[in-house]
C-alpha positions in Angstrom: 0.8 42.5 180.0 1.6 38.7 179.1 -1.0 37.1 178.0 -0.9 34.4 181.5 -0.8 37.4 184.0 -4.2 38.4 181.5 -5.8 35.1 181.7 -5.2 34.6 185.5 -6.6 38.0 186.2 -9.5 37.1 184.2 -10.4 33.9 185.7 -9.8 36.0 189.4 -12.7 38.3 188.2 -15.2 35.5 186.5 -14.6 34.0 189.8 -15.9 36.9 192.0 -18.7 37.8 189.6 -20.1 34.4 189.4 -20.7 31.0 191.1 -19.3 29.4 188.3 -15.7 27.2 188.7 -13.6 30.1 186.8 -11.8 27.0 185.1 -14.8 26.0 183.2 -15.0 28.8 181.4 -11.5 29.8 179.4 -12.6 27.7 176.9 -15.2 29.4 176.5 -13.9 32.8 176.2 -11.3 31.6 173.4 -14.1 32.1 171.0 -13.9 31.9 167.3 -13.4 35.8 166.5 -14.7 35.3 162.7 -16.9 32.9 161.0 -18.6 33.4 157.8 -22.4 33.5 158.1 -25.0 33.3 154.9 -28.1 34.5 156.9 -29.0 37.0 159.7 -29.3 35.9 163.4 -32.9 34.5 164.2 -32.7 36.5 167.2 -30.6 39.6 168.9 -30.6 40.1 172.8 -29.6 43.9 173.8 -27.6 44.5 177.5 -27.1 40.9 178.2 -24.4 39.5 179.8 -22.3 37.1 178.0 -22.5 34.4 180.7 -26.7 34.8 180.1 -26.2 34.5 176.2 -24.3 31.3 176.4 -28.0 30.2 178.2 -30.3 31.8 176.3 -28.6 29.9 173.4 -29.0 26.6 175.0 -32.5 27.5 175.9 -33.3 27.2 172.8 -32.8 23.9 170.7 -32.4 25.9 167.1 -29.3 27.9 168.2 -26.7 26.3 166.7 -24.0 29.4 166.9 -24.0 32.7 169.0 -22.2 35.4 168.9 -21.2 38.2 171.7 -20.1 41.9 171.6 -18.7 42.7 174.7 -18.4 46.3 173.7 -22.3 46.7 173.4 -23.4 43.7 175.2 -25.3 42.2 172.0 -26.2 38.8 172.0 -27.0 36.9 168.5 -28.4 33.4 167.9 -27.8 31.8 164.7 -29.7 29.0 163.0 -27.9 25.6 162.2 -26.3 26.1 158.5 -26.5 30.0 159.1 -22.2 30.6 159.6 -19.4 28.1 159.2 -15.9 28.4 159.3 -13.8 29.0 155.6 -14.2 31.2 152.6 -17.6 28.8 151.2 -20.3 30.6 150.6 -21.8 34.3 150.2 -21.0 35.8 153.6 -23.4 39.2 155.0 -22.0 41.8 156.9 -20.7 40.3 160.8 -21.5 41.9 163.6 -18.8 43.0 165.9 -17.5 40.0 168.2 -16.6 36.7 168.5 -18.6 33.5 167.6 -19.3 30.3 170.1 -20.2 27.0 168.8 -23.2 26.0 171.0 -21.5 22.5 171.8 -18.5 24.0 173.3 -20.5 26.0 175.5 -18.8 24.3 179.3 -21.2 22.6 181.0 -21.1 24.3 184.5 -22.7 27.4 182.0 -25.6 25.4 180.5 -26.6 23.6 184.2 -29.6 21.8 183.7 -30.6 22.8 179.5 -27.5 20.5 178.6 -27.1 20.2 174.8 -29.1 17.6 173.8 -31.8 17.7 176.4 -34.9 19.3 174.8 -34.7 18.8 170.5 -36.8 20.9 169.0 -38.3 22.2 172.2 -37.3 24.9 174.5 -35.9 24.6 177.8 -36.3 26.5 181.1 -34.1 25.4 184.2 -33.7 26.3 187.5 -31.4 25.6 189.6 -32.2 22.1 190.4 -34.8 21.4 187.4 -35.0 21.5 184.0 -38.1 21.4 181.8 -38.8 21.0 177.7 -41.8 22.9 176.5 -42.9 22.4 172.9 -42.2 25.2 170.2 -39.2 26.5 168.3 -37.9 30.5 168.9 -41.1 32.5 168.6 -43.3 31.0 171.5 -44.1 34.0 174.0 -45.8 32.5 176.8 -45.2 29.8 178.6 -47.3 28.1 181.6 -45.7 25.9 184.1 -47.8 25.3 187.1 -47.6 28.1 188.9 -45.8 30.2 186.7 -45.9 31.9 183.5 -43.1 32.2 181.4 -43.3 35.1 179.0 -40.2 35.5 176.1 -39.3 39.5 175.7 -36.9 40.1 172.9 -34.9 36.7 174.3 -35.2 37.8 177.8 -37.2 35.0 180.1 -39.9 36.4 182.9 -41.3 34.3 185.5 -44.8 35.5 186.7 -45.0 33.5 190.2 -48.4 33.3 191.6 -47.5 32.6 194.9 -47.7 35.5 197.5 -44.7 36.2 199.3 -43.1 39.1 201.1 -40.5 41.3 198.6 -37.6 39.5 200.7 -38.8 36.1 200.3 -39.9 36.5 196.2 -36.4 37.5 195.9 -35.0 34.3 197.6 -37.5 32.4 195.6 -36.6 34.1 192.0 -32.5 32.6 193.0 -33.3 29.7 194.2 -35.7 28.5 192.4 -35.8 30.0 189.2 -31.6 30.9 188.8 -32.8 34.6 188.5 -33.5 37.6 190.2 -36.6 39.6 190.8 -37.1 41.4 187.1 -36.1 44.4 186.1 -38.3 46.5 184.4 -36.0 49.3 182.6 -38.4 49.7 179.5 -41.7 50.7 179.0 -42.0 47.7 176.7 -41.5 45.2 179.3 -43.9 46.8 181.8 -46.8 46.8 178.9 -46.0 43.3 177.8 -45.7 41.9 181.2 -48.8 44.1 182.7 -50.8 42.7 179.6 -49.7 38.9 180.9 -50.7 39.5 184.5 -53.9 40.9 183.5 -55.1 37.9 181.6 -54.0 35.7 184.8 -56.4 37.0 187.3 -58.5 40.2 187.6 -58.0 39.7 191.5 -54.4 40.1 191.6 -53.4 43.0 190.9 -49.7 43.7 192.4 -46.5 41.8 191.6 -43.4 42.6 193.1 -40.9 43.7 191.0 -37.0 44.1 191.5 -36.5 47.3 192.7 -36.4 49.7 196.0 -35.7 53.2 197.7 -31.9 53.8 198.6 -31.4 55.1 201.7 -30.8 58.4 200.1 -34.4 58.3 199.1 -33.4 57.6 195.4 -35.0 54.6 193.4 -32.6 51.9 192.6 -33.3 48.7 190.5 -31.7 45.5 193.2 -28.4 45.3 190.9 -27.6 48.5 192.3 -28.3 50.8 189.3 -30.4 54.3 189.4 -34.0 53.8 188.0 -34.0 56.2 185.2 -35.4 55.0 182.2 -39.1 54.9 183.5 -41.0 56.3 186.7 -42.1 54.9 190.0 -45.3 56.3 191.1 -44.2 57.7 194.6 -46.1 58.0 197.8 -43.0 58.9 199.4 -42.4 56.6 202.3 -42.4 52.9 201.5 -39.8 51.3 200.3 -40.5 48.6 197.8 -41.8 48.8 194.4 -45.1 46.5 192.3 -46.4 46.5 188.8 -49.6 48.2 188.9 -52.2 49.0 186.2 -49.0 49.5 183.3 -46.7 51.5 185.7 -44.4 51.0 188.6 -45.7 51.9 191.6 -44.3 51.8 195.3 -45.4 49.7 198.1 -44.6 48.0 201.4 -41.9 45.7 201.5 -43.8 43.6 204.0 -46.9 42.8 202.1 -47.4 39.4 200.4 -47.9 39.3 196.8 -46.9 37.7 194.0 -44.3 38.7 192.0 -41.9 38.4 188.9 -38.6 37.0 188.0 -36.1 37.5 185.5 -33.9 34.5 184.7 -30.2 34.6 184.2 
């Protein structure tokens, strides 16, 4: 296949998968492919889109470099200083995949945490807001009015306190947040986030969470895929599913509660 028949067919897919002007990204998918780094990443991201790297790299002020594997959807953040391009230098073992200089990340990626916008701070935007909170790469929690912001393994959460129905957290976690309602595939995000929601409010005790009963009965997480890595405690006849004393548990879609978000 020529290599124009290739990039047209990519920019045709980026287009579908995203709300993103498929022109502002070739650039950024004509990575470097090798660079020659002195130090280890300061932080790797596991089953993360490449799109949500690029942001999770301008979320935080001391990523200077990234790299993506697009095989096993790895994610790493380098420090300023950490790789550089030519033979300089006492180079470690790469990781597989390409490398992407934070200030050529296009702009219709980064949104609101423009380069620049928060030194020496980390930023958390939404769709239509941005904000700088103090702290370099190892701040955890985050409080924001209303919400909590908790860091897992370079993943952002949102804990919203506001009670809403499962339909109308969802909207909120999109348009408010640029996310989604959070999917908890790991028993390490439901103990870290249950531990977070605990020390919120003794009172409230059920957050929505992004999941729900297919109409074959089955639990699926809201992208679509089969919850199989941990359980949903099942009743057997409602439809949505809350965080609930460190498990999942099912519960009525209708309900208000608040709930939690994952940002992309």
């Amino acid at each position: 296949m020529r290599f124009i028949d290739l990039l047209f067919l990519t920019r045709l897919l980026v287009q579908f998968l995203t709300s993103i002007a498929a022109d502002d990204l070739v650039s950024s998918f004509l990575g470097h492919e090798a660079l020659r780094c002195t130090d280890h990443p300061f932080m790797t991201i596991y089953s993360i889109g490449f799109i949500q790297c690029q942001r999770t790299c301008l979320r935080y002020s001391l990523c200077s470099i990234l790299q993506y594997d697009k095989i096993q959807l790895k994610c790493f953040l380098y420090l300023s200083g950490s790789c550089e391009e030519g033979e300089a230098g006492t180079a470690i073992e790469p990781e597989p995949g390409f490398f992407i200089f934070r200030a050529d990340i296009e702009e219709a990626i980064a949104g609101k945490c423009t380069n620049g916008r928060c030194p020496d701070n980390i930023c958390i935007a939404g769709k239509t807001w941005a904000e700088c909170f103090r702290g370099g790469y190892d701040v955890d929690v985050i409080s924001s009015g209303n919400v909590l912001f908790v860091d897992i393994d370079g993943k952002m959460f949102g804990l919203v306190r506001y009670e809403k129905t499962k339909a109308n957290a969802q909207k909120y976690c999109e348009t408010t947040l640029s996310g989604t309602l959070a999917i908890l595939d790991t028993p390490r995000k439901i103990e870290i986030l249950d531990h977070e929601v605990n020390k919120l409010s003794e009172s409230t005790l059920y957050w929505f969470v992004g999941a729900a009963r297919s109409a074959e009965g089955k639990w699926v997480w809201d992208s679509g895929v089969p919850v199989t890595q941990v359980d949903v405690n099942d009743a057997g006849y409602v439809k949505c599913v809350i965080l609930l004393y460190s498990s999942l548990n099912d519960h009525q879609c209708y309900l208000t509660e608040p709930f939690i978000c994952e940002l992309l």
